[in-house]
VEXGUKOL-625793 format. One record per residue: x, y, z of N, C-alpha, C, O in turn; residue in one letter. Coordinates in steps of 0.2 Angstrom, whole numbers, plus 5000, padded with zeros to 4 digits. Example, Ala and Ser with C-alpha at 12.3 -4.5 7.8 and 13.67 -1.06 7.14 Angstrom:
2
506649725039506249785039506649845039507149835042A;506449895035506849955036506450005039506750065040S;
END
This chain:
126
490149855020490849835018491149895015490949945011X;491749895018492149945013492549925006492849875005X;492449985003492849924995493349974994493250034996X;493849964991494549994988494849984983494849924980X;494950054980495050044972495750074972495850134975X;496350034970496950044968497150074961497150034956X;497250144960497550144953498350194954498550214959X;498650204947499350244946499850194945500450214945X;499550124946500250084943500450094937500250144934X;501050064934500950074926501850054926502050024931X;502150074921502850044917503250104918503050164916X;503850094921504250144923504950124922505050064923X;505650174920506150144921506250134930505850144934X;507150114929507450104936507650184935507850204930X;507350214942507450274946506950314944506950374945X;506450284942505850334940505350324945505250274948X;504850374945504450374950503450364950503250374944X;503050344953502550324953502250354961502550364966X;501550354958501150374963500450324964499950334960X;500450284971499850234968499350284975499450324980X;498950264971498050294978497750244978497750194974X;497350244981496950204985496450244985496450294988X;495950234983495050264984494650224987494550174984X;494450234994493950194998493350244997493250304996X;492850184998492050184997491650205003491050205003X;492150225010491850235016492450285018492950285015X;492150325023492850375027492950295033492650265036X;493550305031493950245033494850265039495150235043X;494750315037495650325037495650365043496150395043X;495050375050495250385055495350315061495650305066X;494950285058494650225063495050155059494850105060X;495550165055495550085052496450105050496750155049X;496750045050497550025049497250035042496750015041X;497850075039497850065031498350065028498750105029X;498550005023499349985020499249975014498749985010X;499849965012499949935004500549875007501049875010X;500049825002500649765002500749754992500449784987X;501349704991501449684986501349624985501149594990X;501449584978501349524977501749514971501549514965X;502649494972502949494964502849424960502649384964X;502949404956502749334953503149284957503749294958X;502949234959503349184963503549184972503749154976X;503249244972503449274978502849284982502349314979X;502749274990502349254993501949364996502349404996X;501449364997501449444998501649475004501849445009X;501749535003502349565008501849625010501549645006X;501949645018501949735017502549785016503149765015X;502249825015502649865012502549905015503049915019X;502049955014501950035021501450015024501149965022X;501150065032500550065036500550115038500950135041X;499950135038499750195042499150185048498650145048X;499550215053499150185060498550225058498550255054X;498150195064497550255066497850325070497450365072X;498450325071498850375075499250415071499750445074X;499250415065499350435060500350405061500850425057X;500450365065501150335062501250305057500750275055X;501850295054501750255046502550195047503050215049X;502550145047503050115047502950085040502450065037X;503750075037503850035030504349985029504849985033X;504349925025504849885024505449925023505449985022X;505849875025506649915025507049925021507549955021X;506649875014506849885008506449955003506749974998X;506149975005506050045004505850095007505450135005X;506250095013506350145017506750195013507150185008X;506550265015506850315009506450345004506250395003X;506250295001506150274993505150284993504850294988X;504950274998504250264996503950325004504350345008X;503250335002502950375007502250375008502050425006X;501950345011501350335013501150405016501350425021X;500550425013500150465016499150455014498950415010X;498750505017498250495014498150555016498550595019X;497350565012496950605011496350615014495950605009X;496050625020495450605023494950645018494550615016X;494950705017494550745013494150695006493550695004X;494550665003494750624999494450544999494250514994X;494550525005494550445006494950415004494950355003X;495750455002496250414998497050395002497350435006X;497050355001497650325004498150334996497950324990X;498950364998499350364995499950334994500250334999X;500250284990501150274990501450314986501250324980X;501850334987502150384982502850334983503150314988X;502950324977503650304978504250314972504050304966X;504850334974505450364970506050294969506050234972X;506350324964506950284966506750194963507150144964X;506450194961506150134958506550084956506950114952X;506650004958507149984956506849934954506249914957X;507049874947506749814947506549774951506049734950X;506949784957506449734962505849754965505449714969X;505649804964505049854965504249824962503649844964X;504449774957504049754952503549704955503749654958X;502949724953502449684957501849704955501749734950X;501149674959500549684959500649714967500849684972X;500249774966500349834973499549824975499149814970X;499349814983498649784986498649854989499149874991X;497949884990498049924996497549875003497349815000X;497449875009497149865013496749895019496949945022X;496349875020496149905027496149865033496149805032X;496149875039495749855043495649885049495949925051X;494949865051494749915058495249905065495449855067X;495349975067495549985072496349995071496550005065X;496849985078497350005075497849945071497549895070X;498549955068498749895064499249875068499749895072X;498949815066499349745067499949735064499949725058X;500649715069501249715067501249655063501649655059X;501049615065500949535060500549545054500649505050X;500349575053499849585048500249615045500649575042X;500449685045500849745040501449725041501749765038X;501749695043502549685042502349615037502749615033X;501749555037501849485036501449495028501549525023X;501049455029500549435023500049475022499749485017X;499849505030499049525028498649495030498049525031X;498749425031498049385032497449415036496849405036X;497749455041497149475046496449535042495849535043X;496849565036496649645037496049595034496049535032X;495449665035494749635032494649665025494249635022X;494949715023494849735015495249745010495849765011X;495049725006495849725001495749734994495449684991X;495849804989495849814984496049734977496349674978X;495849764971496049714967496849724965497149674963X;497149774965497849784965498049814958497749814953X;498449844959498649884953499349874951499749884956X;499749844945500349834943500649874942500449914938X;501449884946502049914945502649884942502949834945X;502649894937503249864932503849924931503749984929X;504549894935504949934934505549884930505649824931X;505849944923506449894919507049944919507649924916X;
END
């Protein structure tokens, strides 16, 4: 199994910036879709970025601009970097994997497919 550990959440004003990572327990990030979704209270989960196995990244279009998904293979680490922070930004941030390339139902929707899923790191923007 691959396991994923999500840290760099924390408390930030609006327009300030955060940097979340993702630490996997496997090299993972040539062979596996890797994203981050969110989960805000009341609100059902979303993706947010992904990064193919072809190194393309698509992101919601609500933070288009504003967020940048990269990783680290040397590392094991998957990155969101994200600026421009706005209250609705505000959530519990999941990273994910799944083998092979990604699935546009999966990263654009809930996720329900990917096979691994960090415990999530909170981003609180005021």
């Amino acid at each position: 199994d691959v396991q994923l550990v999500e840290s760099g959440g924390g408390s930030v004003q609006a327009g300030g910036s955060l940097r979340l990572s993702c630490a996997a327990s496997a090299y993972t990030y040539s062979s596996f879709c890797m994203a981050w979704f969110r989960q805000a209270p009341g609100k059902e989960r979303e993706g947010v970025a992904a990064l193919d196995t072809d190194g393309m990244a698509w992101y919601e279009d609500s933070v288009k601009g504003r967020f940048t998904i990269s990783k680290d293979n040397a590392k094991n680490t998957l990155y969101l970097r994200m600026s421009s922070l706005k209250p609705e930004d505000t959530a519990m941030y999941y990273c994910a994997a799944d083998r092979g390339t990604c699935s546009a139902y999966d990263v654009q929707g809930h996720g329900a497919g990917m096979d691994y899923w960090g415990k999530g790191t909170q981003v609180t923007v005021s």
